[in-house]
C-alpha positions as CSV (number, residue, x, y, z in Angstrom):
1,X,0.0,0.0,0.0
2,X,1.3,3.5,-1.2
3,X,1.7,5.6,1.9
4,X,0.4,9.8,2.0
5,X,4.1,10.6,3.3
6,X,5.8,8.8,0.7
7,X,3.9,10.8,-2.3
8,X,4.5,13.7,-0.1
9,X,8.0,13.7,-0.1
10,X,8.0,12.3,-3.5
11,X,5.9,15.5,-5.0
12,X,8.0,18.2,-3.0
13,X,10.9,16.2,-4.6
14,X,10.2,16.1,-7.9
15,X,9.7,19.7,-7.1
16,X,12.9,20.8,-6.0
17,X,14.6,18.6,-9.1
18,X,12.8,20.8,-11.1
19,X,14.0,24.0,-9.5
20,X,17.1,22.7,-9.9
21,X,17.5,22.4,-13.2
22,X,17.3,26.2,-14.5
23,X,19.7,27.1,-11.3
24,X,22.3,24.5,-12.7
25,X,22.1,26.1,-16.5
26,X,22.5,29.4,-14.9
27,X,25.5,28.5,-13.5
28,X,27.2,26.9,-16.6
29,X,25.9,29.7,-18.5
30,X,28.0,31.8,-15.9
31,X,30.5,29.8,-16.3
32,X,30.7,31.0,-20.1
33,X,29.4,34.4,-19.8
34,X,31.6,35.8,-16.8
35,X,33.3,39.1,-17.9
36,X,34.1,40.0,-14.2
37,X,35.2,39.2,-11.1
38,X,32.1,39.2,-9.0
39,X,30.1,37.1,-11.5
40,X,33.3,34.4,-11.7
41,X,33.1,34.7,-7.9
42,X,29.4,33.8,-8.4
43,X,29.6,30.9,-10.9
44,X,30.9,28.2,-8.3
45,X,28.4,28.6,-5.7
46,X,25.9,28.5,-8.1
47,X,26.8,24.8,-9.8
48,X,27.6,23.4,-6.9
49,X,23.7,24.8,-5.2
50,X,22.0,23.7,-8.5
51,X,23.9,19.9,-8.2
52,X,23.0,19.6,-4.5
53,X,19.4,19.9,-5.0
54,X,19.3,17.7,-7.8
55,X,21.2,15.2,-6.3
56,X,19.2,15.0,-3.3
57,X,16.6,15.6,-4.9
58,X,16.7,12.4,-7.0
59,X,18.0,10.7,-3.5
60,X,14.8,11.7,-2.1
61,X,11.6,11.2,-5.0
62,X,13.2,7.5,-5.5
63,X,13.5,6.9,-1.9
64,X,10.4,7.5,-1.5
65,X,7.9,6.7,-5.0
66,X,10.6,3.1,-5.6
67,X,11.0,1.9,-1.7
68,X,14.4,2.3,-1.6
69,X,15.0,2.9,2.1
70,X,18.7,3.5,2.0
71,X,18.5,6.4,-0.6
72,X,15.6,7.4,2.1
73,X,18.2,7.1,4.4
74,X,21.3,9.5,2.8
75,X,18.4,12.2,2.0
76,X,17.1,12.5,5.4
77,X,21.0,12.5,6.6
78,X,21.7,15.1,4.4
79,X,18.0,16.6,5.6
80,X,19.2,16.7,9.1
81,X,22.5,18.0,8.4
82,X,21.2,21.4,6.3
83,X,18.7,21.8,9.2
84,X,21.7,21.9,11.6
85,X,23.7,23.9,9.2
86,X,20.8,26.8,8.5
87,X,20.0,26.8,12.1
88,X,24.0,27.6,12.9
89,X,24.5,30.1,10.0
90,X,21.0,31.7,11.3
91,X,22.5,32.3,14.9
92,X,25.6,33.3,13.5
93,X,24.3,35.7,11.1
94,X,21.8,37.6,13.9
95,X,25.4,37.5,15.8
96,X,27.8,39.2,13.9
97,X,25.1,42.0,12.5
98,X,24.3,42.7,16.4
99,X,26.7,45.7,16.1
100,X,27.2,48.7,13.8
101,X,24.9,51.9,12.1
102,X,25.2,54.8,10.4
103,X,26.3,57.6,12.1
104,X,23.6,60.7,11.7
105,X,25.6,64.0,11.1
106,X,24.5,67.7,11.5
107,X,23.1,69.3,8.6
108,X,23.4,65.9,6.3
109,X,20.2,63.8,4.9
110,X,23.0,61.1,5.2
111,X,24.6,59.1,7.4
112,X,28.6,58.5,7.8
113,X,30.1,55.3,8.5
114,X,32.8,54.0,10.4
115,X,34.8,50.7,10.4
116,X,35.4,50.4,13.9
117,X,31.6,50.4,14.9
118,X,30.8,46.6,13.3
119,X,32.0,43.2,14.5
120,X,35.7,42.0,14.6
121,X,35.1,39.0,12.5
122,X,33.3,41.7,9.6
123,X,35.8,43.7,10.0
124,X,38.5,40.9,9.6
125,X,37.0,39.7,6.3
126,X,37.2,43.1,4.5
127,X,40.6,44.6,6.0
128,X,42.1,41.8,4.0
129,X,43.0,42.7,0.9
130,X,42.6,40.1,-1.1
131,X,38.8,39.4,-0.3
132,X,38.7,43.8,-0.5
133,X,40.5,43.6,-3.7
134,X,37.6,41.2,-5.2
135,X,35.1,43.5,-3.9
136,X,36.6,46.5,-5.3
137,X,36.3,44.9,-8.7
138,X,32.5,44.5,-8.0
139,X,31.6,47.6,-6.8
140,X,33.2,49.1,-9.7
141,X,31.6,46.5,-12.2
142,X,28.3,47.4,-10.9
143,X,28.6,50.9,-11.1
144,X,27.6,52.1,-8.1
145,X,29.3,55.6,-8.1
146,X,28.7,56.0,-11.9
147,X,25.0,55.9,-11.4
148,X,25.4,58.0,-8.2
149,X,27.4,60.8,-10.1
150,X,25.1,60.6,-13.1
151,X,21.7,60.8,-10.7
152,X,23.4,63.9,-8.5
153,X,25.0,65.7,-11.7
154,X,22.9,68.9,-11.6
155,X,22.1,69.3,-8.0
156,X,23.7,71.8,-6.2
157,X,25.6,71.8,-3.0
158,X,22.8,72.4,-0.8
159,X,20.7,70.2,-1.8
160,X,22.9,67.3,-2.5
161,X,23.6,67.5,1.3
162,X,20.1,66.8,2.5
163,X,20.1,63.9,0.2
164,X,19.1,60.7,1.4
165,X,22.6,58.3,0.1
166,X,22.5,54.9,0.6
167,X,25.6,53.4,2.7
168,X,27.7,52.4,-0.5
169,X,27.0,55.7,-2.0
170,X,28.2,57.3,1.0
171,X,30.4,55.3,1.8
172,X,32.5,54.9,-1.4
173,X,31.6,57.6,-3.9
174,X,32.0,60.9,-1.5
175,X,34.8,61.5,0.9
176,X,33.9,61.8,4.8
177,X,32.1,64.8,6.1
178,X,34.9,65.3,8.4
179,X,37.7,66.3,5.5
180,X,35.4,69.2,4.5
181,X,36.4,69.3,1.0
182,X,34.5,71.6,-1.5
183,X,31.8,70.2,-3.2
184,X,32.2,70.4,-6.9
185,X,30.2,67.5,-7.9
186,X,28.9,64.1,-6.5
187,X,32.4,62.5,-7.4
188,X,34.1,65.3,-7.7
189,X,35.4,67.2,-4.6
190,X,38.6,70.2,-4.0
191,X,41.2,69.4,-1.1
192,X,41.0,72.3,1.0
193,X,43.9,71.6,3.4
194,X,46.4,68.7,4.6
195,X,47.1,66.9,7.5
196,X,44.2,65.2,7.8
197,X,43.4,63.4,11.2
198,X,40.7,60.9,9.0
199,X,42.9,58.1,6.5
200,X,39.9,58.0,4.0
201,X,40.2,61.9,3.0
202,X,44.2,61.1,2.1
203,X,42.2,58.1,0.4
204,X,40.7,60.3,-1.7
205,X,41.0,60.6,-5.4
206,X,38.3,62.1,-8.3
207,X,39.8,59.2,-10.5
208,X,36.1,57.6,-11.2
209,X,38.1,54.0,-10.9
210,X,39.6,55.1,-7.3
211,X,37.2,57.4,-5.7
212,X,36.9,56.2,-1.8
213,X,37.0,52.5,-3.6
214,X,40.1,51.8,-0.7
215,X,38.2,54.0,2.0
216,X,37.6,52.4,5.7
217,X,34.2,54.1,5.2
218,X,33.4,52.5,2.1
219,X,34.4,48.9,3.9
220,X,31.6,50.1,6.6
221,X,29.5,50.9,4.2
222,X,29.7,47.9,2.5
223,X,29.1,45.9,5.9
224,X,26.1,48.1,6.7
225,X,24.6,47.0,3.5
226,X,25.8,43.8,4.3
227,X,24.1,43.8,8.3
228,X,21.0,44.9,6.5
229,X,20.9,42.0,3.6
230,X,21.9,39.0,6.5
231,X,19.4,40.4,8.5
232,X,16.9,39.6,5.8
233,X,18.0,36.3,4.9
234,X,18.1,35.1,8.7
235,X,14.5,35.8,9.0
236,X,13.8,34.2,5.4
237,X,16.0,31.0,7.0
238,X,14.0,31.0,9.7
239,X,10.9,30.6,7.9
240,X,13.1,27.7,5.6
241,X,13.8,25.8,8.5
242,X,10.2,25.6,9.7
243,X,9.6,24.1,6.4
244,X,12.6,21.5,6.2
245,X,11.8,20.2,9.7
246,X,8.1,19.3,8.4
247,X,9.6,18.0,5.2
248,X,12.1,15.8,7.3
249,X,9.4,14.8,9.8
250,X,7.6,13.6,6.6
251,X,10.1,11.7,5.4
252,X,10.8,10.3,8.4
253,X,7.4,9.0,8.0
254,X,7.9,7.7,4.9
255,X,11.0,6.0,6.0
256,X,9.2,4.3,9.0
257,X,6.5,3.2,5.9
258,X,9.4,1.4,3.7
259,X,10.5,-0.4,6.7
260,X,7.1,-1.4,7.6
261,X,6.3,-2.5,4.2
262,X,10.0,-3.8,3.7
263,X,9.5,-5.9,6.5
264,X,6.3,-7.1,5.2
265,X,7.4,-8.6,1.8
266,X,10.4,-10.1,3.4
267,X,7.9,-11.8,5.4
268,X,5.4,-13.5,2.5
């Protein structure tokens, strides 16, 4: 007798081996397509996401649809395993984005950021410069200050101060409040003195490719972007791992069925 749980886990299988699929073909078509650092940085992940589900996907719709209790077996290992590793990461993630904000200043509609304010290990991963270095090359590829300096081209001084930037574009496309250059455009700013207490405003260069590219703030900046994206997918794992702990409860239903019925041929 065909069990409920088994074509349970067999449809939500068949499912995911589905979804699988176009992620996998994205990825090889990455693999061709990449002009850039960021999207060969993104290639990898991608193939080896898109041949994880479909491998245990396949693990799990035959498991379950053909009886084979050992496949059953591996897929609700490898179940249990990304439930432990989501719930981890989750914890981790709400962790390390505890710390760190934008700093409101006087007479700005936008914030400053600082380095110092986010988590050690944050901090660790962008102060070294071969993971910076990478991100440079995306920042630059996705042409966040271009867009910025394009957008703010015609507005004047006052008014691009009460301007509501987002933390890259402050971050990496202006230099600090605190150098109090004078504002020619969005990207392009006069050094008014020397001997500057703040790093990021000897940083500083009009050169569209350098910018604040190499800026503590721009790290921050990046990080506060980053704080605010985790954020987001910790709450979306949250509601994942509500959903693989019913599918795993499932299949260990359906495993308890292929013993049962297992058991029962081996008895005729």
């Amino acid at each position: 007798m065909f069990r409920v749980s088994n074509n349970l886990v067999g449809l939500l299988n068949l499912l995911t081996f589905v979804l699988s699929i176009p992620i996998l073909a994205g990825g090889i078509w990455l693999s061709h397509q990449a002009n850039s650092e960021c999207e060969r940085w993104l290639e990898k992940p991608v193939i080896v996401l898109g041949v994880f589900l479909m491998v245990v996907s396949l693990a799990g719709l035959v498991g379950a649809c053909c009886k084979v209790s050992w496949l059953l077996w591996f897929y609700l290992l490898v179940m249990f395993l990304l439930i432990l590793l989501l719930t981890v990461f989750t914890i981790f993630a709400f962790a390390v984005t505890n710390k760190g904000a934008g700093e409101v200043v006087s007479n700005r509609g936008y914030k400053e950021y600082r380095l110092g304010d986010y988590s050690n290990w944050l901090q660790k991963r962008v102060n070294n410069t071969k993971n910076w270095n990478k991100i440079k090359s995306c920042l630059h590829d996705s042409k966040v200050c271009s867009d910025f300096a394009n957008k703010y081209v015609n507005v004047s001084v006052t008014k691009f101060y009460t301007e509501n930037l987002s933390a890259l574009q402050s971050g990496c496309c202006k230099p600090s409040s605190d150098c109090d250059f004078t504002y020619v455009g969005p990207t392009n700013w006069t050094k008014t003195t020397s001997g500057y207490s703040n790093p990021d405003c000897n940083a500083w260069d009009n050169d569209p490719a350098v910018l604040c590219f190499s800026c503590e703030s721009c790290k921050a900046g990046l990080l506060d972007n980053l704080k605010s994206n985790w954020k987001k997918v910790a709450v979306l794992n949250v509601i994942f791992l509500v959903f693989l702990i019913i599918v795993y409860s499932v299949g260990c239903c359906a495993f308890r069925n292929n013993r049962k019925d297992n058991g029962y041929w081996n008895r005729q």
